[in-house]
C-alpha positions, -999 to +999 in steps of 0.1 A: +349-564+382+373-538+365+394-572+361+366-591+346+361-559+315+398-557+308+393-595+298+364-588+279+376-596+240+369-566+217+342-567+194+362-560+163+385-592+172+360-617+180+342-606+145+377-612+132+381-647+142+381-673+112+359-696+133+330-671+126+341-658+085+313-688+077+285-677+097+291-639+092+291-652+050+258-670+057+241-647+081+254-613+080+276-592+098+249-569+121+233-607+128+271-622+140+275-591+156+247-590+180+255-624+191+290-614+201+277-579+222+254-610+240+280-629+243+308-602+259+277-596+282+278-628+295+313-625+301+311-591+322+280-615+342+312-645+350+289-670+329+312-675+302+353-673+299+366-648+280+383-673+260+353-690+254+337-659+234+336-675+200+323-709+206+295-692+230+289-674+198+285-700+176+260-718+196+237-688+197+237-685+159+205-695+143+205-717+113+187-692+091+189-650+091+150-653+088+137-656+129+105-679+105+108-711+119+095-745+100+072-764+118+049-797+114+012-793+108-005-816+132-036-794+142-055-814+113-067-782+095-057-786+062-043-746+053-039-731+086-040-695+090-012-690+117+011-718+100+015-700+070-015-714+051-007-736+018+026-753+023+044-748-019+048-777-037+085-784-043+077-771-083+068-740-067+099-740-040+121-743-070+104-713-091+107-691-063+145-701-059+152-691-094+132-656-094+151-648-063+181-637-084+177-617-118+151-629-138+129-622-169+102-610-152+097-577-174+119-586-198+115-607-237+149-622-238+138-627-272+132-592-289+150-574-264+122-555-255+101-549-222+071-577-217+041-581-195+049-583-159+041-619-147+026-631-182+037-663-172+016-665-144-017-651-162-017-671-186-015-700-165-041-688-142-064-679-175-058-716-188-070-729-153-104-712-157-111-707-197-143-692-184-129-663-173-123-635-202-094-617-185-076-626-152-051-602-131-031-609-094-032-590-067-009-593-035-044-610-018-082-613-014-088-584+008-067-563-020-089-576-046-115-565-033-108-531-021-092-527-060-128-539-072-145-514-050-121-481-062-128-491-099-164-501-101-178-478-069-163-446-058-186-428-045-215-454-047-229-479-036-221-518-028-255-538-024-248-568-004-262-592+023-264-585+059-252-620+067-223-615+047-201-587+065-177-611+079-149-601+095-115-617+084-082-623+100-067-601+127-098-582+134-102-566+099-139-566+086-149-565+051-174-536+051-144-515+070-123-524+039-149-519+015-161-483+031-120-471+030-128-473-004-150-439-003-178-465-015-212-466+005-227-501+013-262-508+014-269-538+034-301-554+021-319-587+039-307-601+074-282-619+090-303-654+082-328-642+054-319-623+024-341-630-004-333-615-043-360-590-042-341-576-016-314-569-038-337-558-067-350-531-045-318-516-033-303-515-072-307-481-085-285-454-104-259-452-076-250-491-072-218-496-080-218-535-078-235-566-063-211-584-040-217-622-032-190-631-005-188-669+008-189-668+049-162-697+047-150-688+085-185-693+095-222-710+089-258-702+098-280-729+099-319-736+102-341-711+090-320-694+060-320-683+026-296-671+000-302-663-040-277-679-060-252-666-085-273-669-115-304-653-098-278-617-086-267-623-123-300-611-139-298-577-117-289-557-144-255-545-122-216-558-121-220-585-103-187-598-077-184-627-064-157-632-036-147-675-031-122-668-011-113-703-010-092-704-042-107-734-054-111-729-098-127-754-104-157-777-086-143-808-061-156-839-059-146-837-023-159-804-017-196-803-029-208-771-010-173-751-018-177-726-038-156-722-070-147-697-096-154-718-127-190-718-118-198-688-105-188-675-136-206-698-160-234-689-131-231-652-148-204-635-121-189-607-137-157-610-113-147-640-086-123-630-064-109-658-047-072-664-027-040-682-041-029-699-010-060-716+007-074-740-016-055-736-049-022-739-028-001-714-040+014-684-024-004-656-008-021-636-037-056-621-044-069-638-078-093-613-104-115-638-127-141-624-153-149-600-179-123-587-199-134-550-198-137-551-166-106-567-156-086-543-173-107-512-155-089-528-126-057-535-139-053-498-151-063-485-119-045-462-101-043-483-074-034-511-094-001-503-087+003-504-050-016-541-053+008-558-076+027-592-063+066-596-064+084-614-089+090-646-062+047-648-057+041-649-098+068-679-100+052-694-073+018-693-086+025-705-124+045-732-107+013-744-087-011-740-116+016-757-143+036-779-121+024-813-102-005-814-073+002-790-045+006-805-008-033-788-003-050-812-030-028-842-020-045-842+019-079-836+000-075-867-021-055-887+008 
């Protein structure tokens, strides 16, 4: 055994071998060098020759310094939660390439001056849905929602639908989110029933906002009943609308999917809604509707902590500018 050691190659000259200058280059040094400690392991063990160190090395490598892994959709659902959701389009592959490096994200290369993070972006998404009078991008739906809820209700109240608490992905529930808030909700109707009288008798000087959110993980049927968007509209209150799907505009495809378009021709104030279900893009929580109110949020505090990345806003204008994302070529196959 004490043999065995002595033959063990040193760390420093294995990382010093020219066979490995490529992958250190590609992957890092910390990532080359954890494959060599496995590898001088498996030479203490007697499973491989000491002079063997460097090519055991090299076949351990992964391709990528990322442990992500790409892998084929064949489950049949369309944007798959645990698959990474929307695949980008190759428009939108591309943008994020070129943001990776240093871009003009803040920047008029024009004046000189500092511009509007992600304009780009906004004004794509605000040309995508002309109904809206002001958009802004959060980092996803749950985030635009909590943001909606620390500008329009602390303190008060969020009227909403029993059969509409759902509980999203990885066990996080939407009245949890909302209540972190320091907002109070007041669940009106039940889980099959809710009727707008309901709602008309739980507004009062403390509701913050009506909140409309589309059970799209889930459906009641038989014996139910809803108001629509135009009937919470006449409330007199702020009146939020969460899609969640992503989809702007109405599908011919998708009759019963809600879309942003017309829930706010319907009278929403704000849709909320998610960039990489539906629409296709990256992951990013979309803010649709009246400009006052848009920029309340945008000038929140909080604002701040919810903002996307410079790779997310290339991504996104690239979807909303660029050809058909892989999400609306399966619809229309």
């Amino acid at each position: 055994m004490t043999d065995l050691r002595r033959a063990v190659p040193r760390t420093d000259l294995v990382l010093a071998d020219p066979r490995l200058a490529p992958a250190v280059a590609e992957l890092g040094r910390s990532l080359v060098k954890a494959a060599v400690v496995q590898a001088q392991q498996r030479v203490r063990e007697g499973l491989v020759a000491p002079a063997g160190v460097v090519d055991d090395v090299l076949a351990a490598l992964p391709a990528r310094a990322s442990s992500l892994r790409p892998v084929l959709n064949a489950t049949g659902v369309v944007v798959h939660t645990n698959l990474g959701r929307a695949p980008l389009s190759r428009a939108a592959v591309a943008a994020v390439a070129d943001a990776a490096g240093c871009t003009d994200v803040e920047f008029d290369l024009a004046t000189g001056a500092r511009a509007r993070r992600g304009r780009g972006a906004l004004a794509a998404l605000a040309a995508a849905v002309p109904d809206a009078g002001d958009v802004h991008v959060v980092n996803n739906n749950a985030a635009a929602l909590l943001l909606c809820a620390l500008a329009l209700a602390p303190g008060r109240e969020i009227v909403v639908s029993r059969g509409e608490l759902v509980e999203i992905g990885d066990g996080f529930r939407i009245p949890d989110l909302l209540a972190s808030t320091g907002a109070r909700l007041r669940e009106v109707g039940t889980t099959n029933r809710t009727h707008l009288r309901d709602f008309a008798d739980a507004i009062g000087p403390d509701t913050g906002f009506v909140l409309r959110v589309h059970p799209s993980n889930f459906r009641v049927t038989g014996f139910t009943s809803a108001p629509d968007v135009a009937e919470l509209a006449g409330l007199g209150v702020p009146l939020v609308v969460d899609i969640g799907s992503g989809l702007l505009a109405p599908h011919p495809l998708l009759p019963g999917e809600p879309d942003a378009a017309s829930a706010l021709r319907a009278g929403a104030d704000l849709v909320t809604a998610s960039g990489d279900k539906l629409l296709g893009g990256p992951q990013a929580g979309l803010l649709l509707g009246d400009a006052d109110l848009v920029h309340r949020l945008r000038r929140h505090p909080a604002a701040r902590a919810l903002r996307v990345d410079k790779l997310t806003l290339a991504a996104l204008e690239a979807t909303l500018l660029g050809p058909p994302a892989p999400v609306a070529a399966a619809l229309d196959a």
